[in-house]
C-alpha positions in Angstrom: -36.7 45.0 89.6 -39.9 45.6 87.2 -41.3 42.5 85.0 -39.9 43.6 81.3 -42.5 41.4 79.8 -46.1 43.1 80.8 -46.2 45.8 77.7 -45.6 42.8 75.8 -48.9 40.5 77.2 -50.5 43.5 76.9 -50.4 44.3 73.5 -50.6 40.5 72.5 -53.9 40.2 74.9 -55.1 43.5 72.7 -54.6 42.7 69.4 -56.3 39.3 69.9 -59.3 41.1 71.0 -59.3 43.1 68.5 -59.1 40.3 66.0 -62.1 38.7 68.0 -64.0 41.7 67.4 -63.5 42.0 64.3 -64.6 38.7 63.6 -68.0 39.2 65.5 -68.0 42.2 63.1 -67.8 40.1 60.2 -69.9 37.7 60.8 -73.0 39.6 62.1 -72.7 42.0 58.9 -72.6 38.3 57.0 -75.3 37.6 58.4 -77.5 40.3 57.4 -76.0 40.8 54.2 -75.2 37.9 52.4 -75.4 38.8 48.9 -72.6 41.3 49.9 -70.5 38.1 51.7 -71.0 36.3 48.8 -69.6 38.4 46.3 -66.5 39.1 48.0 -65.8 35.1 48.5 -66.3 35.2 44.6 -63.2 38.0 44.9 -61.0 36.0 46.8 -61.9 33.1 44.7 -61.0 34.5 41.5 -58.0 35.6 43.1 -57.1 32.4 45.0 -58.0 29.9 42.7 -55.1 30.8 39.7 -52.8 30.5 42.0 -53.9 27.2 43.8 -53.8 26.0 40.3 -50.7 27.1 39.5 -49.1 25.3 42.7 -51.1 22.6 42.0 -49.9 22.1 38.1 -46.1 22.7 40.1 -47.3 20.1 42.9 -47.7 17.9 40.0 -44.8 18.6 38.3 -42.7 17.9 40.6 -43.8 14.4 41.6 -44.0 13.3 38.1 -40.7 14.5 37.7 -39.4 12.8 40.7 -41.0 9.3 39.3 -39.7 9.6 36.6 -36.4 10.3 38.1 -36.8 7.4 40.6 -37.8 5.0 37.9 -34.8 6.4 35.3 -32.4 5.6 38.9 -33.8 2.3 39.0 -33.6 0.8 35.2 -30.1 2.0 35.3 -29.4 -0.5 38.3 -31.0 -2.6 36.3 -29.3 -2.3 33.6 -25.9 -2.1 35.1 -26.8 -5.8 36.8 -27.9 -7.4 33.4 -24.8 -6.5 31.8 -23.1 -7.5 34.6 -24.9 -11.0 34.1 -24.4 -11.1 30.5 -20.7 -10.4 31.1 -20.8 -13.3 33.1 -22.8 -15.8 31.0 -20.2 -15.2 28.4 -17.1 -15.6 30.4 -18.3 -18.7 31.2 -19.8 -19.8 28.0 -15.8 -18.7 26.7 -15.1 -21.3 29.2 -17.7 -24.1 28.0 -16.4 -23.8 24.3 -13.1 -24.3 25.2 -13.1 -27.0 27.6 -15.5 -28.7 24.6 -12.9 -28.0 22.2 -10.1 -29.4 24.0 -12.2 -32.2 24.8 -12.7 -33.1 21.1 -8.5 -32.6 20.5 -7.7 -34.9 23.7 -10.3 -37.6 22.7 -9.1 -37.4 19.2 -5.2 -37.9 20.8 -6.7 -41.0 23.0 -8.1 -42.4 19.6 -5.1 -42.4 18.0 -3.2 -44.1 21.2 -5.4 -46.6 21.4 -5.8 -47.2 17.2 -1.8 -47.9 17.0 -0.8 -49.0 20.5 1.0 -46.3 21.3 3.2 -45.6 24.6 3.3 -41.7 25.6 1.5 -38.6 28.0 -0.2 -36.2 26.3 1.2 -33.2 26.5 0.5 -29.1 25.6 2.2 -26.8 23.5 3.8 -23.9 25.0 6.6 -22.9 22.6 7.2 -22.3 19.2 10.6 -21.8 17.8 10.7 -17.9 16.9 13.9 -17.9 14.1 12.3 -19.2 10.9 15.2 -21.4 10.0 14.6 -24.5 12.4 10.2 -25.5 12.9 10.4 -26.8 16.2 7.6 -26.3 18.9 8.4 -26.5 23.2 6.0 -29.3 24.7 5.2 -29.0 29.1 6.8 -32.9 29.7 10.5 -33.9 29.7 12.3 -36.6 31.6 10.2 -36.6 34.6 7.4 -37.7 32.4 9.4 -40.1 30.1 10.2 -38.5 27.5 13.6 -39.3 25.8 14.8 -38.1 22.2 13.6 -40.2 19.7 10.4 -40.6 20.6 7.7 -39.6 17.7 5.0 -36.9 18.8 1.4 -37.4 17.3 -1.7 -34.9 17.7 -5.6 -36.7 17.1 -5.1 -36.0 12.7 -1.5 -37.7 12.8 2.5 -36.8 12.7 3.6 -33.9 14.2 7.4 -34.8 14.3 10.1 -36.3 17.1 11.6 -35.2 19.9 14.9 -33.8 19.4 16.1 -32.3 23.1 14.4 -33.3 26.4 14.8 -31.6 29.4 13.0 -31.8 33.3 9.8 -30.7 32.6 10.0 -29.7 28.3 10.9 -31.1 25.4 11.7 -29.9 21.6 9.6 -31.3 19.2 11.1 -31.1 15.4 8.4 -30.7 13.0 7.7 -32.8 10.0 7.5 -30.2 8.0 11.5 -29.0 9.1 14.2 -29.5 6.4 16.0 -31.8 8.6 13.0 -33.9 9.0 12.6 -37.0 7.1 10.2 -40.0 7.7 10.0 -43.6 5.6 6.9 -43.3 4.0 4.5 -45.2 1.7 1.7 -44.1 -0.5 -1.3 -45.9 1.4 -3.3 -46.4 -2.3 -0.7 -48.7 -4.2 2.2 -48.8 -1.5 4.5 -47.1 -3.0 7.9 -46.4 -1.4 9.3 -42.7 -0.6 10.7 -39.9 2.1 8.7 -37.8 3.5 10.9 -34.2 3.9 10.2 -31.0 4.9 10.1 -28.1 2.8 9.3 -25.6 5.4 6.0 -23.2 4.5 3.8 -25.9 5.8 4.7 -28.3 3.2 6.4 -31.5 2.9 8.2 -33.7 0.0 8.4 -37.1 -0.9 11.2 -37.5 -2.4 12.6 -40.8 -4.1 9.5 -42.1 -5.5 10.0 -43.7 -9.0 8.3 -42.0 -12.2 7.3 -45.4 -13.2 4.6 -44.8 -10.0 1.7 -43.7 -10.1 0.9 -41.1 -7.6 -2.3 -39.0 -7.7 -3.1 -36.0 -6.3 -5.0 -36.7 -3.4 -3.1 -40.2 -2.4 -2.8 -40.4 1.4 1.3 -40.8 2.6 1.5 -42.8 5.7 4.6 -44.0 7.7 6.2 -47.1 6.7 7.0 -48.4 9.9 11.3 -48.6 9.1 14.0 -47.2 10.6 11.7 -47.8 14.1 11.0 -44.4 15.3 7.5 -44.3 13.6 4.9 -47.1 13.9 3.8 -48.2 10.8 -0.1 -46.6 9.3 0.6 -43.4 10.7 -0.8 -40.6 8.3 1.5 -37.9 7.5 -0.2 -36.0 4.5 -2.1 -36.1 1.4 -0.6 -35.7 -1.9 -1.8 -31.6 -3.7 1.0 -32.0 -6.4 2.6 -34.3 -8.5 5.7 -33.2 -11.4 6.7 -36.3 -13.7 9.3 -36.3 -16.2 10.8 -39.2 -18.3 13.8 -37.6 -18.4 14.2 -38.3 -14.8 14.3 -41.4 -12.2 12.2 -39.6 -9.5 8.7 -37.6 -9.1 8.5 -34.6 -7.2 6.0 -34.7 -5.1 4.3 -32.1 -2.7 2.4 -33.2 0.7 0.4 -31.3 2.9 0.9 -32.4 6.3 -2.4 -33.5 8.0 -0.9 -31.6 10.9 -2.8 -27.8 11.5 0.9 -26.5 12.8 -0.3 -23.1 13.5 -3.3 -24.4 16.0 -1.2 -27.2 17.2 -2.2 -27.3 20.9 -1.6 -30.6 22.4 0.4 -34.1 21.7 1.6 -37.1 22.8 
């Protein structure tokens, strides 16, 4: 069979001696006539050179757009980490403030044990009684913590109430400031003898204190110690108003517990 590829070699062989002639041409009519060499470099020049620049000012383009495209990738990492650090800074700063708060409520409750000898676990809130009619709260300890009706409940600023029900692991604490409440109380300035009742709305009464008294507005109420279920010096409230009339054997008078029932967090 005959070799396909010699016409092929061929031509190839020719046109790359023609291309080498050509170039001797070139060069030995450079040569000898420079001035005409020269002028057509200036041609191709000002042909060339537009649009080398133009590539070039594209070139350029290009990479600074591509920085700036790298660096715009790179500050949103960066951003996407530091607010992924603040994020975390404050969760735990959340967590600081409260285990600082709860510290100042529990050292509070320990001052208060300590002040009046009392016997009792601290405990936390985890119910409050949702029909308007009865102020109760739900307390985490019951039986298997000691807990037995009766027993009075204190926070670190003074009376929260007594324990009316008792189970396992809860207990229902009645609120001072429940109309079935009522506490023995005296007025710590000039001893003066009362109950303390609730009126519900956050308020408390005392009720059978003589008009002869003289109760002001601002008078701490404390418990009196009878009846045994309070210990005696226990604050209850502060006097905010007073109603006297001749015309009848007792005051009415209005207390404000020193209880905070709606932040009301943890006992004993």
């Amino acid at each position: 069979m005959g070799n396909g590829h010699a016409p092929t070699s061929t031509r190839v062989i020719g046109a790359c001696a023609v291309l080498f002639f050509a170039s001797l041409v070139l060069s030995s009519y450079s040569s000898k006539h420079p001035e005409t060499a020269q002028y057509g470099s200036q041609i191709v020049s000002s042909i060339v050179a537009p649009v080398e620049a133009v590539f070039g000012s594209v070139e350029r383009a290009l990479f600074s757009a591509w920085d700036k495209y790298v660096n715009l990738v790179n500050v949103k990492r960066e951003n996407q980490l530091l607010k992924k650090r603040i994020n975390a800074l404050e969760a735990q700063n959340s967590r600081l403030l409260e285990f600082k708060h709860e510290n100042e409520r529990l050292r509070a409750i320990v001052g208060m044990k300590e002040s009046f000898s009392l016997k009792g676990v601290v405990a936390n809130v985890i119910g409050y009684d949702p029909s308007k009619w009865v102020r109760s709260v739900t307390v985490d300890k019951g039986t298997l913590s000691g807990i037995q009706r009766g027993m009075p409940v204190v926070d670190g600023k003074g009376v929260v109430g007594h324990v009316t029900a008792v189970s396992r692991n809860s207990s229902r604490v009645l609120l001072v400031i429940d109309h079935a409440s009522a506490i023995d109380a005296i007025v710590q300035r000039n001893r003066a003898r009362g109950v303390v009742e609730g009126v519900g709305r956050g308020k408390a009464k005392m009720s059978y204190v003589l008009s002869s008294e003289d109760i002001k507005i601002g008078d701490r109420i404390i418990t009196s110690g009878a009846g045994g279920m309070y210990p005696k010096g226990l604050l209850i409230g502060v006097v905010v108003d007073v109603a006297r009339d001749s015309r009848r054997l007792f005051q009415k008078i209005i207390v404000a517990p020193a209880v905070n029932f709606s932040k009301l967090e943890n006992v004993m």
